[in-house]
N, C-alpha and C positions, 0 to 999 in steps of 0.2 A: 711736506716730506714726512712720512711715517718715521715715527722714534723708537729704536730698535729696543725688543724687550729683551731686558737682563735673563742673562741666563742662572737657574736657582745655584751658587756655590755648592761644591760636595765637601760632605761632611767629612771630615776629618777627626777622626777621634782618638784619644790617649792609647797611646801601645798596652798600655795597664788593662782596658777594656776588652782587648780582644780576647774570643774565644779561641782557646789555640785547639787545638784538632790533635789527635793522638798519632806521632810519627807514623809515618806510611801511611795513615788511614782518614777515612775520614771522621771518625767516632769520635765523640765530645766525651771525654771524661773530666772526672771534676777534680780530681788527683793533680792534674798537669795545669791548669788553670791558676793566674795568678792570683798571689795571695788572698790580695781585697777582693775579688770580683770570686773565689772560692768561699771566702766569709759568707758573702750577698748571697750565695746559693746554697750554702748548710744552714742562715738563720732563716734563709725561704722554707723551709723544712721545715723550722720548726711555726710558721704559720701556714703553713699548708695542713701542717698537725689541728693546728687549733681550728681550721676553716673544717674538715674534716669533723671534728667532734662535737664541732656548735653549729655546722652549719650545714652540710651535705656529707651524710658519713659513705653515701656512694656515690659521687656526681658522675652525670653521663656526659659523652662527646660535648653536648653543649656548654653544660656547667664548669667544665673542667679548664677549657686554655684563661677564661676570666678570672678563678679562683688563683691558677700558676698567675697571671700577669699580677694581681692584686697581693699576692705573698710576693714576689720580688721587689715587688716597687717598694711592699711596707719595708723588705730588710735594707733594702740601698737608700729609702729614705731615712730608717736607723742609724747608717752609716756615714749621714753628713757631716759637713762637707766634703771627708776623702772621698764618697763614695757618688758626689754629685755627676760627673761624668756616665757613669756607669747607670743611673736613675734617668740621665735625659735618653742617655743611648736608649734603654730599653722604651722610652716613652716613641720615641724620634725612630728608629730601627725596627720594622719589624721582622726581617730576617736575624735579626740580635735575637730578638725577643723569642723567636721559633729554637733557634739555635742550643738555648739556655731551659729552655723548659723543657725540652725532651728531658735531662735530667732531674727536672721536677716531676714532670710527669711518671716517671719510672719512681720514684719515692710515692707517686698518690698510688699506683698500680700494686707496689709492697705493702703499703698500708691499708688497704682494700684487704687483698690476700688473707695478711695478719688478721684484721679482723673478721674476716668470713670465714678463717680457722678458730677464733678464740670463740666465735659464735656455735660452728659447728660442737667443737667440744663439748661444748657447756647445754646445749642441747643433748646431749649424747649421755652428759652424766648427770641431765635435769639440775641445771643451776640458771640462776637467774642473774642477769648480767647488772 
């Protein structure tokens, strides 16, 4: 008699983790988002900064969602233990993980901007960066 395979348990994860969605809508802002998991996603910024200046100061479609997932993990991994939850989600989830970098990606797309304006300039008035 064939032995019935388990079905995979769902995940269940900390209320603390969830992305909450901006009343009426469905926009992610990072304003509205708890404490710890708004932490995880301003120190992403500031290694999305550094990925950016050491590493791809313009990354395209391809370079871009590895460098967000690589700056998130490094800030929730910063953040352990409180932050362990929110480290596996994003490993574990990849609808978390889509969810959360739209607001990364909107800081790589300002910092792009920023510096293709401070380049322009300084072209404009012959300086050397």
């Amino acid at each position: 008699m064939p032995t019935p395979t388990p079905t995979p348990a769902l995940n269940v994860w900390p209320a603390s983790t969830d992305v909450v969605l901006t009343p009426g809508s469905t926009r992610v802002m990072l304003t509205v988002q708890h404490k710890l998991l708004r932490q995880v996603i301003q120190d992403s910024f500031k290694n999305v900064r550094a990925a950016l200046m050491f590493q791809h100061a313009f990354p395209n479609a391809i370079l871009a969602p590895p460098l967000i997932k690589d700056a998130l993990l490094a800030a929730a991994d910063s953040h352990k233990p409180a932050a362990a939850s929110i480290y596996q989600r994003l490993m574990c989830d990849a609808n978390y993980l889509s969810q959360i970098s739209v607001l990364v990606s909107f800081f790589i797309r300002l910092s792009n901007v920023s510096s293709k304006c401070f380049t322009a300039i300084c072209s404009v008035l012959h300086l050397s960066r």
